[in-house]
N, C-alpha and C positions, 0 to 999 in steps of 0.2 A: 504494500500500500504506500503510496509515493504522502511526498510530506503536505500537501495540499489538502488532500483528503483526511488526513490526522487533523489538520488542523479546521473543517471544518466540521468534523465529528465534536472537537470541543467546543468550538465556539457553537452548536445546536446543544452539546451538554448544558453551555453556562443559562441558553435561552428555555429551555426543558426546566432545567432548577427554577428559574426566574417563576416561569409559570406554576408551576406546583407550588411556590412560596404564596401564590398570589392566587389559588387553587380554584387553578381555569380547569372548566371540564372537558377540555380539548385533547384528545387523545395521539393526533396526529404527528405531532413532532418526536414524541416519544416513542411511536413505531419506528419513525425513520430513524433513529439514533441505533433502536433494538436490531432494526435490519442489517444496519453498518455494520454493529458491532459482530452479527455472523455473521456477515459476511467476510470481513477483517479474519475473525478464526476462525474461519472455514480457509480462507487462503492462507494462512501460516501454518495451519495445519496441512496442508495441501505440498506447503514449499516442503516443510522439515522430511514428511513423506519422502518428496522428494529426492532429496538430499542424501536421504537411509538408502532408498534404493539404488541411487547412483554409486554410492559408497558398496554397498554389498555388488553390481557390477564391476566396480574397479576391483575389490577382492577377489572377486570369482575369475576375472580377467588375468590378472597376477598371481593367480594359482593353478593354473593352463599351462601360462606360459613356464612355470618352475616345474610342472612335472614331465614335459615334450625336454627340457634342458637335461 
């Protein structure tokens, strides 16, 4: 998630608080914050995934190659 979007996840955090301080029955901002935030760890979930399996490739890749040696 690039830094743009982080930062308008908070600045609808500060506007969300605002409103509930002020206890508006408007449901709608706080979905969108809710949506963000899985979506946000839906995608770092997604990279680190990622990441495992690339790592467990490169092992399996370099363990090929040391038994053919």
């Amino acid at each position: 998630m690039n830094d743009e979007t982080k930062q308008l996840i908070e600045e609808l955090k500060v506007y969300r608080d605002d409103m509930v301080a002020r206890n508006y029955p408007f449901q709608t901002i706080s979905d969108i914050i809710t949506k963000w935030e899985v979506k946000k760890d839906f995608l770092e979930e997604t990279e680190k995934e990622g990441r495992k399996l690339n790592d467990s490739y490169q092992e399996s890749v370099r363990q090929a190659k040391s038994r053919k040696e």
